[in-house]
TIVO-2410 file (N, C-alpha, C; in nm, 3 decimals):
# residues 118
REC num residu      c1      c2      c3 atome chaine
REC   1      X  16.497   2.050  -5.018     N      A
REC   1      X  16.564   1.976  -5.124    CA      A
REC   1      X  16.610   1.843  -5.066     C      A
REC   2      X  16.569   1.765  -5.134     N      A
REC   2      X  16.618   1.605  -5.112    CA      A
REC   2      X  16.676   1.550  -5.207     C      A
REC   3      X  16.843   1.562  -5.182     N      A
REC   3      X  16.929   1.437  -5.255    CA      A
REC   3      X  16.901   1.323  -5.255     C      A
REC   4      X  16.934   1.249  -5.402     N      A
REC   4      X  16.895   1.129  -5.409    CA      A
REC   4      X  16.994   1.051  -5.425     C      A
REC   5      X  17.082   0.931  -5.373     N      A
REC   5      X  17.184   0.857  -5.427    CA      A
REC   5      X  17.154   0.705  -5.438     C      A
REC   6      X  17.207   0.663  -5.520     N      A
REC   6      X  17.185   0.475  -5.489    CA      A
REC   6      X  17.335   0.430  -5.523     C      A
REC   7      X  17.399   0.406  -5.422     N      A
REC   7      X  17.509   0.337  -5.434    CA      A
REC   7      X  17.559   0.238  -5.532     C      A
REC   8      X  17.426   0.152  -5.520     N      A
REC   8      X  17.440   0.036  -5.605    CA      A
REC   8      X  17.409   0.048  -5.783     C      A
REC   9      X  17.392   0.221  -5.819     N      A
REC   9      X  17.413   0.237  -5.964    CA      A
REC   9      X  17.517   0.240  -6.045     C      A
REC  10      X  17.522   0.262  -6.138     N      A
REC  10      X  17.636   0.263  -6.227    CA      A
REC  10      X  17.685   0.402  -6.312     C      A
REC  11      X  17.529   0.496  -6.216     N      A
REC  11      X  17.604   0.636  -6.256    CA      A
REC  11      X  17.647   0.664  -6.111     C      A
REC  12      X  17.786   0.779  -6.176     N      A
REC  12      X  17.844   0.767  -6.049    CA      A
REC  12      X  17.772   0.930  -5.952     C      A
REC  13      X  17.807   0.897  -5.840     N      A
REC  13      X  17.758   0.957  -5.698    CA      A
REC  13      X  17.750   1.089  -5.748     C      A
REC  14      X  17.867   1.144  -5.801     N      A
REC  14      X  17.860   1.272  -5.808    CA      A
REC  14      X  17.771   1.318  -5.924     C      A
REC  15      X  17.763   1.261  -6.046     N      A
REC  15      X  17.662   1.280  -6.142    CA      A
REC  15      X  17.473   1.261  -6.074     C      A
REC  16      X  17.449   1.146  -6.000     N      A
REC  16      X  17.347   1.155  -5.906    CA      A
REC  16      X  17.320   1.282  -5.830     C      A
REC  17      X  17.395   1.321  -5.823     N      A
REC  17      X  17.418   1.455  -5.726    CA      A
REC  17      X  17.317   1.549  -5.776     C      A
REC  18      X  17.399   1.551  -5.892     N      A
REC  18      X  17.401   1.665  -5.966    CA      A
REC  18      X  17.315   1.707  -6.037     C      A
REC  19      X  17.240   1.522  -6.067     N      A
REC  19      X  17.111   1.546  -6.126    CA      A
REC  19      X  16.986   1.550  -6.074     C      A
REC  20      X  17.014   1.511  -5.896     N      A
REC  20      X  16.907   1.534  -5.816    CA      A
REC  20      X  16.859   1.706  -5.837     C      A
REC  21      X  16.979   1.787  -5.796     N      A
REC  21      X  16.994   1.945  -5.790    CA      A
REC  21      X  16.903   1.971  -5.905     C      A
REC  22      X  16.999   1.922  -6.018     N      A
REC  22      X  16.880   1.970  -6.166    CA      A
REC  22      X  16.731   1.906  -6.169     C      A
REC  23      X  16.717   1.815  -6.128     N      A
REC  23      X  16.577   1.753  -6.115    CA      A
REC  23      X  16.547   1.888  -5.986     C      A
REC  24      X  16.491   1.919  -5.892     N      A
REC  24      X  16.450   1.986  -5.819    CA      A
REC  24      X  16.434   2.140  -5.867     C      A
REC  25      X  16.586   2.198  -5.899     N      A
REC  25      X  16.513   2.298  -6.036    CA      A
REC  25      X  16.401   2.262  -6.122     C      A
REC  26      X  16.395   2.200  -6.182     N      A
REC  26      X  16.353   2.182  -6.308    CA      A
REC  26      X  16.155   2.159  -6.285     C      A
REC  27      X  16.175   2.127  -6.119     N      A
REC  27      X  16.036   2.084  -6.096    CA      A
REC  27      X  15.983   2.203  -6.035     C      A
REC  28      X  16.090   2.309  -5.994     N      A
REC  28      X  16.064   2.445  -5.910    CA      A
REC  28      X  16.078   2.406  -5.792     C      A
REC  29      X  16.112   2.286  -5.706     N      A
REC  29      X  16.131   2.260  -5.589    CA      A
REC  29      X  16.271   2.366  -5.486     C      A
REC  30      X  16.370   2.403  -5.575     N      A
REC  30      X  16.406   2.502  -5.554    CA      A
REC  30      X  16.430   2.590  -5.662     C      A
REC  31      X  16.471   2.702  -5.604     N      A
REC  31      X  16.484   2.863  -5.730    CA      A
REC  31      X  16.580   2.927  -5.744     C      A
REC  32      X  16.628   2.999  -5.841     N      A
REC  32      X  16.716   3.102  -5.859    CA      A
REC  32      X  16.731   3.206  -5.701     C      A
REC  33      X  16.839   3.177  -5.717     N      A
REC  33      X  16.883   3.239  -5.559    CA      A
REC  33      X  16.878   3.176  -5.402     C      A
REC  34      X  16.821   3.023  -5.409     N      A
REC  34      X  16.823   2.972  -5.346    CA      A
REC  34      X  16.945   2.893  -5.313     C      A
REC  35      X  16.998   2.871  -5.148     N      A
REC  35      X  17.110   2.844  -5.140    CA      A
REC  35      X  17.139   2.699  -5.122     C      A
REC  36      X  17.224   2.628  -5.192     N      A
REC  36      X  17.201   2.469  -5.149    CA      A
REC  36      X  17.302   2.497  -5.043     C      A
REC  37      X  17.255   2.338  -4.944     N      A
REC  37      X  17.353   2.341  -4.814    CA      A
REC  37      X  17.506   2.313  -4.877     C      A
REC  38      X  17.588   2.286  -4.768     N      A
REC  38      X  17.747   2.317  -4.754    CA      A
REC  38      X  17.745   2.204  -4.774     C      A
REC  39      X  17.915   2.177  -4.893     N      A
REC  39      X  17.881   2.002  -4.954    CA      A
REC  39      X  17.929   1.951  -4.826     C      A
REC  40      X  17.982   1.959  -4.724     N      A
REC  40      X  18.049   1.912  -4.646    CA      A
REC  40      X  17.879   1.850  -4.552     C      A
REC  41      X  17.798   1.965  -4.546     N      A
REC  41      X  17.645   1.860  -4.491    CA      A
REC  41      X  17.629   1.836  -4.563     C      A
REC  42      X  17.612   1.772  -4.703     N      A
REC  42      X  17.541   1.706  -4.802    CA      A
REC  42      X  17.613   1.555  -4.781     C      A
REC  43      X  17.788   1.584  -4.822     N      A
REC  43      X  17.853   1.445  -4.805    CA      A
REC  43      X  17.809   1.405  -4.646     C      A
REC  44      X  17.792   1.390  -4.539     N      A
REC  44      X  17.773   1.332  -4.429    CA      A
REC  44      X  17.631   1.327  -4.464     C      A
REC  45      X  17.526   1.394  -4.497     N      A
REC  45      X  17.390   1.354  -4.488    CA      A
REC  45      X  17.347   1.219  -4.599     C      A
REC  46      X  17.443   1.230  -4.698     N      A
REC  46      X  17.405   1.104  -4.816    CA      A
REC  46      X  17.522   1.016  -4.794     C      A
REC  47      X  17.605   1.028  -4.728     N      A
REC  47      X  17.725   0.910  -4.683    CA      A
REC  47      X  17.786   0.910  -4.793     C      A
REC  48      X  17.890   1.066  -4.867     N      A
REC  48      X  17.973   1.045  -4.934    CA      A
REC  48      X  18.059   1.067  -4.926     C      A
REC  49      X  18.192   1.064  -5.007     N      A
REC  49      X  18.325   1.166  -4.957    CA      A
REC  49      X  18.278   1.309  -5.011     C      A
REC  50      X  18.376   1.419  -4.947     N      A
REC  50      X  18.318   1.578  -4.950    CA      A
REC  50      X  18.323   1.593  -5.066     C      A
REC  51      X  18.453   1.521  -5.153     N      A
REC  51      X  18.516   1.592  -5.298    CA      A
REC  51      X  18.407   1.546  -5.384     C      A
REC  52      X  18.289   1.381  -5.359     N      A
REC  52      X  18.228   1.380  -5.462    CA      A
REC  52      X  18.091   1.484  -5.486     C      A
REC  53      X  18.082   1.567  -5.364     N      A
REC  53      X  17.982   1.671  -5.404    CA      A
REC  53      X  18.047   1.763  -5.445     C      A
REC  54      X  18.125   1.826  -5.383     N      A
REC  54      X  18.185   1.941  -5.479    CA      A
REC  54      X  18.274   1.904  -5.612     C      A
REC  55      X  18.230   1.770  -5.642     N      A
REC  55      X  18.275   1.722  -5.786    CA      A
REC  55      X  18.121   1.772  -5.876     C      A
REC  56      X  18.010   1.718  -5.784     N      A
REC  56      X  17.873   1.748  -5.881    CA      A
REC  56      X  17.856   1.909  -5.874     C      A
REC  57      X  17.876   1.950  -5.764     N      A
REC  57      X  17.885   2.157  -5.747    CA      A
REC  57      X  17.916   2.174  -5.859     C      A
REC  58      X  18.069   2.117  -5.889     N      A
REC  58      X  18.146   2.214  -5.987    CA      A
REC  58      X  18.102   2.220  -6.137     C      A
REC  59      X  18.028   2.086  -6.131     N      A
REC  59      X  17.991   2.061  -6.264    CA      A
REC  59      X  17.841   2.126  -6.320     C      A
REC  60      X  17.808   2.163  -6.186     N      A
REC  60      X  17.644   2.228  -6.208    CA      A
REC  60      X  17.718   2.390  -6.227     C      A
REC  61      X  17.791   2.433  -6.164     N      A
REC  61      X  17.857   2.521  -6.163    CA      A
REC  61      X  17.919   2.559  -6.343     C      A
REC  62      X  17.972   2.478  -6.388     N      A
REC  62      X  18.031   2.459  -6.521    CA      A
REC  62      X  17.918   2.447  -6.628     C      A
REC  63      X  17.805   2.439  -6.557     N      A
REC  63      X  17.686   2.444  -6.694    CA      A
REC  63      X  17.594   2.540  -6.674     C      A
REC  64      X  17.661   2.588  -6.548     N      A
REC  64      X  17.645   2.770  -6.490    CA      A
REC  64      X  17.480   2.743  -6.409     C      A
REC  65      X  17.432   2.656  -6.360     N      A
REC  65      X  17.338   2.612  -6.283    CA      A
REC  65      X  17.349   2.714  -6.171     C      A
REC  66      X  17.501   2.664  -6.097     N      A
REC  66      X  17.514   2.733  -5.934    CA      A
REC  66      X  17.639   2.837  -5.963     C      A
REC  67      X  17.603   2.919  -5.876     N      A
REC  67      X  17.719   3.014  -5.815    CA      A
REC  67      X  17.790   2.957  -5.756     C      A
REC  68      X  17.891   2.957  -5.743     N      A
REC  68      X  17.943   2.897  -5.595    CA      A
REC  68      X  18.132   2.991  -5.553     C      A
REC  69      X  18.081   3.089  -5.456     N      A
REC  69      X  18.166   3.182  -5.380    CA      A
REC  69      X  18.216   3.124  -5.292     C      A
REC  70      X  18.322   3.182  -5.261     N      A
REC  70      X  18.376   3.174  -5.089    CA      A
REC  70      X  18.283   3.236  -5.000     C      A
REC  71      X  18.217   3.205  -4.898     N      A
REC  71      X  18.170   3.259  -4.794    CA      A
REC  71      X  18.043   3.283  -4.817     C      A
REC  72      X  17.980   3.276  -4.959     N      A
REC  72      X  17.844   3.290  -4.996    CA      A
REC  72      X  17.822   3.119  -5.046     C      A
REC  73      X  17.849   3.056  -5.083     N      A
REC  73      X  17.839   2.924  -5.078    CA      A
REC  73      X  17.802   2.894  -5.212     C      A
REC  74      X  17.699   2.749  -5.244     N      A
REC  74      X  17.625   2.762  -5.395    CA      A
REC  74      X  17.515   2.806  -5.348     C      A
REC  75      X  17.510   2.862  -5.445     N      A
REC  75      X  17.348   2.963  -5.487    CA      A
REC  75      X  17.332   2.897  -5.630     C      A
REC  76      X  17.175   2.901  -5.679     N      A
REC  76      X  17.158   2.859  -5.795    CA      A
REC  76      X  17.136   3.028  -5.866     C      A
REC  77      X  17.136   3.010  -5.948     N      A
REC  77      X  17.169   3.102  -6.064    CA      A
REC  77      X  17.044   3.093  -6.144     C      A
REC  78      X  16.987   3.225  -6.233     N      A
REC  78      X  16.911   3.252  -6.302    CA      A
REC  78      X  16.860   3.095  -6.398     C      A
REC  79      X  16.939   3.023  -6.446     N      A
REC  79      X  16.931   2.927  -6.519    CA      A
REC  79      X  16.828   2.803  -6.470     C      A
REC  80      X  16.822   2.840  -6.310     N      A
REC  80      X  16.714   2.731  -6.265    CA      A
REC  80      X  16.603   2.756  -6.312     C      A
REC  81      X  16.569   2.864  -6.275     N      A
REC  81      X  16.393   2.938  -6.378    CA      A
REC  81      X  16.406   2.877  -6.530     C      A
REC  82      X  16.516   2.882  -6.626     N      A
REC  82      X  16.493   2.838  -6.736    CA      A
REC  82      X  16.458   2.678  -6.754     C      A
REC  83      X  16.541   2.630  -6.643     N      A
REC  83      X  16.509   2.426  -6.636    CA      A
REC  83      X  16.410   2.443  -6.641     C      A
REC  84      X  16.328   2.537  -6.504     N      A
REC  84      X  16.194   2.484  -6.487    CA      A
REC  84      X  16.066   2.495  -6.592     C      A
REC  85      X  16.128   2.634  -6.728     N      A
REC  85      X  16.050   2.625  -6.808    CA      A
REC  85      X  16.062   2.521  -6.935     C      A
REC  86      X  16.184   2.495  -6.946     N      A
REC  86      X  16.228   2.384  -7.035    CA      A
REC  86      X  16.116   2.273  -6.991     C      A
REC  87      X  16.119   2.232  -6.908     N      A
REC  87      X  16.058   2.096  -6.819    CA      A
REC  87      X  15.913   2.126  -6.807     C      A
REC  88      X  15.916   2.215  -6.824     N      A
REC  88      X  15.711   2.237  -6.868    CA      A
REC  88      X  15.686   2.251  -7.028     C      A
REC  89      X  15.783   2.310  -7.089     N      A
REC  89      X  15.748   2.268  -7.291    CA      A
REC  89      X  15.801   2.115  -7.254     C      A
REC  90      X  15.872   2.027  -7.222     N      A
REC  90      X  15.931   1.893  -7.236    CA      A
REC  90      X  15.759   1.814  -7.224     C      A
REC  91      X  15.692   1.853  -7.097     N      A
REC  91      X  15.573   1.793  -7.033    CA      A
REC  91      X  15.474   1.801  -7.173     C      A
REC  92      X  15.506   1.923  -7.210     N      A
REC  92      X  15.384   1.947  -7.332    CA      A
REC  92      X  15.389   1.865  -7.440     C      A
REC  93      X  15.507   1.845  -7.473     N      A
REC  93      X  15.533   1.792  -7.551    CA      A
REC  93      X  15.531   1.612  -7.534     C      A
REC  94      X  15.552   1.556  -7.485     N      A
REC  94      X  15.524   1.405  -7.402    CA      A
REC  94      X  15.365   1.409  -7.420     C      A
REC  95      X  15.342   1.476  -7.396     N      A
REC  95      X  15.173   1.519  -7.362    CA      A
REC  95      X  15.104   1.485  -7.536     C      A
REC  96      X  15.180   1.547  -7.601     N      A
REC  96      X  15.138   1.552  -7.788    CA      A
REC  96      X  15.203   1.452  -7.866     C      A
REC  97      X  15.307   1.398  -7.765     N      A
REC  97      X  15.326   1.225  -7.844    CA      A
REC  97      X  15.279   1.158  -7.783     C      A
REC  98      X  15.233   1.128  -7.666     N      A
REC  98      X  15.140   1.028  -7.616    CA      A
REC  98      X  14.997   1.045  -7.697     C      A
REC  99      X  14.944   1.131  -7.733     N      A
REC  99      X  14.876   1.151  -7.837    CA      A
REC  99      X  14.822   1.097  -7.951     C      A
REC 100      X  14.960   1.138  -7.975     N      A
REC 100      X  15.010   1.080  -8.144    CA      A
REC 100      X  15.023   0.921  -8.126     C      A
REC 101      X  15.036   0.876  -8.020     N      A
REC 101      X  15.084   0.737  -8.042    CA      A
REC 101      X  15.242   0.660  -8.029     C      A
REC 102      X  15.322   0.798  -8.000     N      A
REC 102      X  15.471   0.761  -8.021    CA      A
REC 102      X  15.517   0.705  -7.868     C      A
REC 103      X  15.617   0.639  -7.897     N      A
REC 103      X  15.667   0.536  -7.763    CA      A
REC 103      X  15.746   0.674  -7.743     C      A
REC 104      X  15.822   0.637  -7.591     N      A
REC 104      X  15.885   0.713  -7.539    CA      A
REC 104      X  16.026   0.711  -7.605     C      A
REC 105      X  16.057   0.627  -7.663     N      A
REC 105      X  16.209   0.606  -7.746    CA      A
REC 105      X  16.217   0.615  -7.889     C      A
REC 106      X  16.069   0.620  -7.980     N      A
REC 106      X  16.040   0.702  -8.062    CA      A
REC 106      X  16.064   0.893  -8.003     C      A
REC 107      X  16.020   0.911  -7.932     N      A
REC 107      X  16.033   1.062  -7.896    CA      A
REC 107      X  16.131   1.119  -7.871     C      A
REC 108      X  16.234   1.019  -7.775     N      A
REC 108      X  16.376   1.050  -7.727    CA      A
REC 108      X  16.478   1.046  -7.873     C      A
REC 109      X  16.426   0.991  -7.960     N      A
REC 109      X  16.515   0.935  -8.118    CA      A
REC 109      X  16.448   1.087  -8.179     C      A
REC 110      X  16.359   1.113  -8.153     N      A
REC 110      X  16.331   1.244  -8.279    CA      A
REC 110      X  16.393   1.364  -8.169     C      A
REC 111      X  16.387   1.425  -8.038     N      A
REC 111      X  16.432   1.477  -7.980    CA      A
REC 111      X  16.590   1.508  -8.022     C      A
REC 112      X  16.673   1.354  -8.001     N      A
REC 112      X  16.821   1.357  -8.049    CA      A
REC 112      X  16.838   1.399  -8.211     C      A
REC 113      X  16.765   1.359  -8.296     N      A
REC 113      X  16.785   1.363  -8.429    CA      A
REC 113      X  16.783   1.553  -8.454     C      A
REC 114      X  16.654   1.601  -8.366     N      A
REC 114      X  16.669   1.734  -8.387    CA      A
REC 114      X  16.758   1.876  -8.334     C      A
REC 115      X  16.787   1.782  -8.204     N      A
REC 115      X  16.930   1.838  -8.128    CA      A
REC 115      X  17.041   1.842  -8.185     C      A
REC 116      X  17.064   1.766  -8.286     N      A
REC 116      X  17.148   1.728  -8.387    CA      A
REC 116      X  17.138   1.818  -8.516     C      A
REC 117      X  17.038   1.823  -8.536     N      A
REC 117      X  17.015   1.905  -8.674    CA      A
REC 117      X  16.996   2.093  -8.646     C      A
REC 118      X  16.995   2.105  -8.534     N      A
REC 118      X  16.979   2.247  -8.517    CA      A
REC 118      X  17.111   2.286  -8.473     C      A
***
């Protein structure tokens, strides 16, 4: 697993975090039951403070992504298998509006409109 950060964005560090983790689920790069490292090596390996990873933990944690115990650490949780199938209907679907002809912000506008309506 490779965290991704860019300092110089305007989302912040810990949301980067967080969405590296979910990006890597989502691609199967890691799996349900797999353990991410200790935020304490994550903050020294991406040059952050400790609290802003276990700010993104908690929040992957809060959308029930990771486990995260005392002494067992984060573990990802059953829910990574579901990203990764979400993110293969998402592909299919990109796949049948490129198709059709629809821009990518046509797709993202009918996506929201129906997230909305269900």
């Amino acid at each position: 697993m490779l965290l991704k950060v860019d300092a110089s964005s305007d989302v912040p560090l810990f949301a980067q975090i967080a969405a590296s983790v979910r990006a890597d689920a989502a691609a199967g790069r890691v799996r349900a039951g797999d353990r991410l490292p200790p935020a304490r090596e994550v903050a020294t390996a991406v040059g952050v403070n400790l609290h802003t990873v276990l700010r993104a933990y908690a929040d992957l944690r809060d959308e029930g992504l990771l486990d995260l115990r005392r002494g067992r650490g984060a573990v990802l949780t059953d829910a990574a298998a579901r990203l990764s199938d979400v993110r293969d209907e998402v592909a299919a679907l990109v796949r049948t509006a490129r198709d059709a002809g629809l821009s990518a912000d046509a797709l993202a506008s009918l996506v929201k409109e129906t997230w909305n309506d269900e």
